[in-house]
C-alpha positions as CSV (number, residue, x, y, z in Angstrom):
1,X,28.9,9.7,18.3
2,X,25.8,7.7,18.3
3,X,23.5,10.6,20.7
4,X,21.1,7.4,21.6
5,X,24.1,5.0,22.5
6,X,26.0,7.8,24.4
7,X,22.7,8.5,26.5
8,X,22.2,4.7,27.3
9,X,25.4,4.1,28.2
10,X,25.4,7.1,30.6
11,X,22.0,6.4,32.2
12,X,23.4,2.4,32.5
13,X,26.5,4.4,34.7
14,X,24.3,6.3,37.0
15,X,22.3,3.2,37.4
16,X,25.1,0.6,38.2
17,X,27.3,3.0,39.5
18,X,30.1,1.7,37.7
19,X,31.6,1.7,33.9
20,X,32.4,-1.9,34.4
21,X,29.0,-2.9,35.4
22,X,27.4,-0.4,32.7
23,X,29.5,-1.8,29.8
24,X,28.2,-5.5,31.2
25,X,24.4,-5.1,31.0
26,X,25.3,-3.2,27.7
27,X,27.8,-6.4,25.8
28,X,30.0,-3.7,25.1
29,X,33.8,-2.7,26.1
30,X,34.2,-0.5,29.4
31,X,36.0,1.5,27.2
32,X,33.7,2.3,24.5
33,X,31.4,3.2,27.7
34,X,33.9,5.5,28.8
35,X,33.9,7.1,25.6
36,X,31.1,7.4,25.0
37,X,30.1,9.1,28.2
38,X,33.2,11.6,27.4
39,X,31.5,12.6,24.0
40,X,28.5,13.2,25.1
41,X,29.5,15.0,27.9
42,X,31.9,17.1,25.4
43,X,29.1,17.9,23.3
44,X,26.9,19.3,26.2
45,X,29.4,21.2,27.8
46,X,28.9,19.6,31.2
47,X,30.4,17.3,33.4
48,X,27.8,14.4,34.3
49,X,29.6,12.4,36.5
50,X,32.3,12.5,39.0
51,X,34.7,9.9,38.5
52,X,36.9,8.3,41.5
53,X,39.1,5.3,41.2
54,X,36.4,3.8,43.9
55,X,33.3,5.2,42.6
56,X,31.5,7.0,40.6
57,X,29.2,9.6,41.1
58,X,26.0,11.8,39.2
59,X,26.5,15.8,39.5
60,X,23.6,17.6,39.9
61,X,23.9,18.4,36.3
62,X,24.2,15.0,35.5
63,X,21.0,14.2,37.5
64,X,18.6,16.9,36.3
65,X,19.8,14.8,32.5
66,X,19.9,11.5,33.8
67,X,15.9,12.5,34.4
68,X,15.3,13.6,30.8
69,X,17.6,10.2,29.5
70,X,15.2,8.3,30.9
71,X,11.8,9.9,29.7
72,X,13.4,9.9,26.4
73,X,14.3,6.1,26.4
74,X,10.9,5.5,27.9
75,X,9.0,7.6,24.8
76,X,11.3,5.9,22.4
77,X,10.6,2.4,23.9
78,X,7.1,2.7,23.7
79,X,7.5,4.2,19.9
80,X,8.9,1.1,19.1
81,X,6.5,-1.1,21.0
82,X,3.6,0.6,19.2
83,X,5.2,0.2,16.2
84,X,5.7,-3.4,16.6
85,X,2.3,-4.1,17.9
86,X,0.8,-2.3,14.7
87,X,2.8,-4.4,12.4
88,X,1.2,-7.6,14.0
89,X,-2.0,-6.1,14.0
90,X,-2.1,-3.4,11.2
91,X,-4.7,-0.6,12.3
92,X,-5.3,2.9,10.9
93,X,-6.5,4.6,7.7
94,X,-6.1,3.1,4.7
95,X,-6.9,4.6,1.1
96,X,-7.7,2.7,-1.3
97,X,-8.8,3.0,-4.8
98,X,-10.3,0.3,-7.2
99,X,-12.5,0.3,-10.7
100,X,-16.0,0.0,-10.3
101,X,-16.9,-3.5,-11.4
102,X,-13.8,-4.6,-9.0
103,X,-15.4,-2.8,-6.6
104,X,-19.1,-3.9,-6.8
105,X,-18.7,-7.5,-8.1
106,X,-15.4,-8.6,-5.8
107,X,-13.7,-6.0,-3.5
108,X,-17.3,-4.7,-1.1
109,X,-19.1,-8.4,-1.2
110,X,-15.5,-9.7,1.2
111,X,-15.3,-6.6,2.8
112,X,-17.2,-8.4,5.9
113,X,-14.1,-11.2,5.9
114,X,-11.6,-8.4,5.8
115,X,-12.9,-6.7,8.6
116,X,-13.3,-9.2,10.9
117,X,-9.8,-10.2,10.1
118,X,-8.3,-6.7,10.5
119,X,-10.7,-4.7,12.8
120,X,-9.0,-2.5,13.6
121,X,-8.3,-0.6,9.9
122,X,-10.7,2.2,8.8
123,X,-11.1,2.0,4.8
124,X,-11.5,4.6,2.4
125,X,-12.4,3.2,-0.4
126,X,-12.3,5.2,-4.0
127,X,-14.4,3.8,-7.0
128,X,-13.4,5.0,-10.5
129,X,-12.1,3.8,-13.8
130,X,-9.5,7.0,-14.2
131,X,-6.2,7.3,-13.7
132,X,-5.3,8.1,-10.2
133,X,-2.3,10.0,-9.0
134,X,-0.8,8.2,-5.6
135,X,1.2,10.8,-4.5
136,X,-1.1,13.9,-5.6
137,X,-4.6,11.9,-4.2
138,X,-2.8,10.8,-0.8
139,X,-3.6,7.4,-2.0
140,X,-1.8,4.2,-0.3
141,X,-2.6,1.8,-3.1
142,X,-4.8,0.9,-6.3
143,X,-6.0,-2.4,-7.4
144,X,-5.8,-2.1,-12.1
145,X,-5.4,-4.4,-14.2
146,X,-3.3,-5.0,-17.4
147,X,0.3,-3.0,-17.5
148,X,2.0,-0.5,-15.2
149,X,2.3,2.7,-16.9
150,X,4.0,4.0,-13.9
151,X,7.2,1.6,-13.6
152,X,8.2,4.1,-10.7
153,X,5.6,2.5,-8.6
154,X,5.6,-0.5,-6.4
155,X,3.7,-3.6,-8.0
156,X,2.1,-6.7,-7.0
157,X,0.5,-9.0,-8.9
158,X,-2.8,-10.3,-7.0
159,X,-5.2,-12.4,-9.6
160,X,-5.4,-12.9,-13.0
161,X,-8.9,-12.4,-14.7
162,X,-9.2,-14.0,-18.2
163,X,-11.3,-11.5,-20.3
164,X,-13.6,-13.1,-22.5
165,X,-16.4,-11.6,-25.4
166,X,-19.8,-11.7,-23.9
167,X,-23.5,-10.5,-24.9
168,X,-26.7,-10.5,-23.5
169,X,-29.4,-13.3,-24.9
170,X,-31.6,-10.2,-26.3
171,X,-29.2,-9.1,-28.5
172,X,-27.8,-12.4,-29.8
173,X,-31.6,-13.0,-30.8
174,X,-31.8,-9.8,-32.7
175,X,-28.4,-9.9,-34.3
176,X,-27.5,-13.3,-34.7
177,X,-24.6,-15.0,-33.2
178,X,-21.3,-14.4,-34.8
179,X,-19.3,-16.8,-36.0
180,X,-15.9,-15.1,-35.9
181,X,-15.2,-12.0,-34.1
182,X,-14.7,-9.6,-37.3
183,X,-18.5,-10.1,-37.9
184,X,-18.6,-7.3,-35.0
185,X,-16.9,-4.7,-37.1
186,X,-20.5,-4.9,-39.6
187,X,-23.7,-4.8,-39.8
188,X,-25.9,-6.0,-37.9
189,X,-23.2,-6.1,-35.1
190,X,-22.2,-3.6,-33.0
191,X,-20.3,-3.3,-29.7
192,X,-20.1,-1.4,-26.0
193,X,-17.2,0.8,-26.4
194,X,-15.2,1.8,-23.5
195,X,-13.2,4.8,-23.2
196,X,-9.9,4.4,-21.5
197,X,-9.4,7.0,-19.0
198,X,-5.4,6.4,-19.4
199,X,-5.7,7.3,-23.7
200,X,-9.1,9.0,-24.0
201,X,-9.2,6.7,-26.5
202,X,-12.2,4.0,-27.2
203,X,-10.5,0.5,-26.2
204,X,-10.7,-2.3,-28.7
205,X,-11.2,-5.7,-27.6
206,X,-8.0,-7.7,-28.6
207,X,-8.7,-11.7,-29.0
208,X,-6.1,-14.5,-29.1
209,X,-6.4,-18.0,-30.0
210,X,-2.9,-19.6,-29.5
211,X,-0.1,-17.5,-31.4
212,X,-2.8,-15.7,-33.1
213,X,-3.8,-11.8,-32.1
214,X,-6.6,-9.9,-33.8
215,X,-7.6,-6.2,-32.5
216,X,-11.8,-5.8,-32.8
217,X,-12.6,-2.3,-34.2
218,X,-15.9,-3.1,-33.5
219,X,-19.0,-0.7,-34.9
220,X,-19.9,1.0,-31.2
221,X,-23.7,2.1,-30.8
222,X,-22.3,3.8,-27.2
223,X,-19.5,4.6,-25.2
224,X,-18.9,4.7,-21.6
225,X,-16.2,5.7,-19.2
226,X,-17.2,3.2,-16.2
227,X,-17.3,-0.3,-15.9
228,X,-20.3,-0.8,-14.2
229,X,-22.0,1.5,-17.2
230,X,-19.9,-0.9,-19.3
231,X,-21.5,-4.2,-18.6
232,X,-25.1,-2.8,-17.5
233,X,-25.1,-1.5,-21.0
234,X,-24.0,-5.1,-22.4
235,X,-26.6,-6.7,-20.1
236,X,-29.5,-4.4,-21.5
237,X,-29.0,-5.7,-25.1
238,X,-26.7,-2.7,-25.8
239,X,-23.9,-4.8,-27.8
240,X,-21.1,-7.1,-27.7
241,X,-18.2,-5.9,-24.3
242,X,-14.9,-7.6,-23.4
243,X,-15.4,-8.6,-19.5
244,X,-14.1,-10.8,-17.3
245,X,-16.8,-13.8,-16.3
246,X,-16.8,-13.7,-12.4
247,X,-17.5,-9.5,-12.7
248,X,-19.5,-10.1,-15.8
C-alpha cells in the first residue's frame, strides 16, 4: 500500500462523500479507492468511515485523521512547490573550489554577471591548487583541468585552455631566445617549476607539434605550489612556465 495514495484517496471520500465521486477527481477505479481506504484503515486499526449503500459517512476517528491528512498533503504540497520554484530559480549555498589563476584571472572578474543572473545563491568560493576531497570538504563542485583522477565523480567538460610556453621580455634578453624547447634543459636556460599537488612531484611541461610529443625536464631556478606564484614568478624574469594565454 502506497501510505500517500491511501491518505488521498480517503481525504477525496470525506470530501465528496462518495467512492464514486472520490475515484473521479482521482482518474482511478472506485475500486482501487475502496481498497485503498480498507488498507489503510487495516493498518491503523480504525474504522474511518461508515459506509451505507446511500452514503457515506467520517467517524470521529476518521475526522480527528482526515484533519492530520490534510496538513500533511498541505506540507508536502508546498515541499514540492518550493522545490520546483528553487529549480527555476536555484538559491542557496554553494561551495565551490577553483585553482588560483582560474580564480583571479576568470572565475571573480564574471562573478558580477553571475550574480545578477542568480541572486539569490550565496558562494563560497575555495582558491587552491591541491587536491580537494568533495565528500570529506563538503564541497559541491571543483573547476581542474587536465584528467579525472577520480572516475567515481561526476564530470563536465566546460572550456578548453590551449597551454602554451611563455617568458617574460627580461629574461629573454638575458638568456636569449630559444630556438627549440630542449635548449631549456641547459645553460643559460632555466624554467618555473610547479609542484603538482596530486604527485608532489615538479610538473614538466609536455609540448606537441602534430604527432610529435616531447616532455621538457627543464633546469628549474624555483618551485612553487600555486599558480598565481607560478606565473608572478614567470612575469618577474624568473624563467620559462607552461600557461594558458587568457590567465597568463
Amino acid at each position: 500500500m502506497d501510505r500517500f495514495d491511501a491518505m488521498q484517496a480517503f481525504a477525496r471520500v470525506v470530501e465528496t462523500g462518495s467512492f464514486t465521486k472520490a475515484a473521479e477527481t482521482l482518474n482511478i477505479s472506485r475500486t482501487s479507492v475502496t481498497q485503498l481506504v480498507q488498507q489503510l484503515e487495516a493498518r491503523l486499526r480504525v474504522k474511518l468511515l461508515n459506509r451505507t449503500t446511500r452514503k457515506v459517512n467520517v467517524t470521529a476517528d476518521g475526522a480527528v485523521y482526515y484533519e492530520r491528512v490534510l496538513q500533511l498533503l498541505a506540507d508536502l504540497d508546498d515541499a514540492e512547490t518550493s522545490l520546483s520554484a528553487a529549480l527555476a530559480s536555484p538559491r542557496g549555498r554553494l561551495r565551490v573550489d577553483v585553482s588560483s589563476p582560474f580564480a583571479s584571472k576568470i572565475l571573480i572578474p564574471a562573478l558580477p554577471q553571475f550574480h545578477a543572473r542568480y541572486p539569490d545563491i550565496e558562494l563560497h568560493l575555495g582558491v587552491s591548487d591541491r587536491v580537494v576531497d568533495l565528500i570529506d570538504e563538503n564541497v559541491d563542485c571543483v573547476i581542474r583541468g587536465g584528467e579525472i583522477a577520480n572516475q567515481s565523480l561526476v564530470a563536465r567538460h566546460v572550456a578548453d585552455l590551449p597551454l602554451g610556453l611563455y617568458a617574460a621580455p627580461a629574461y629573454l634578453a638575458e638568456s636569449g631566445v630559444p630556438v627549440h624547447p630542449r635548449e631549456l634543459e641547459a645553460f643559460p636556460h632555466r624554467t618555473v617549476g610547479f609542484l603538482w599537488a596530486r604527485t608532489r612531484r615538479v610538473y614538466s611541461p609536455v609540448m606537441h607539434r602534430g604527432d610529435k610529443r616531447l616532455t621538457i625536464q627543464g633546469r628549474c631556478a624555483l618551485v612553487v605550489d600555486d599558480g598565481n606564484a607560478y606565473i608572478s614568478a614567470g612575469v618577474a624574469g624568473g624563467g620559462g612556465g607552461l600557461v594558458a594565454p587568457p590567465i597568463g
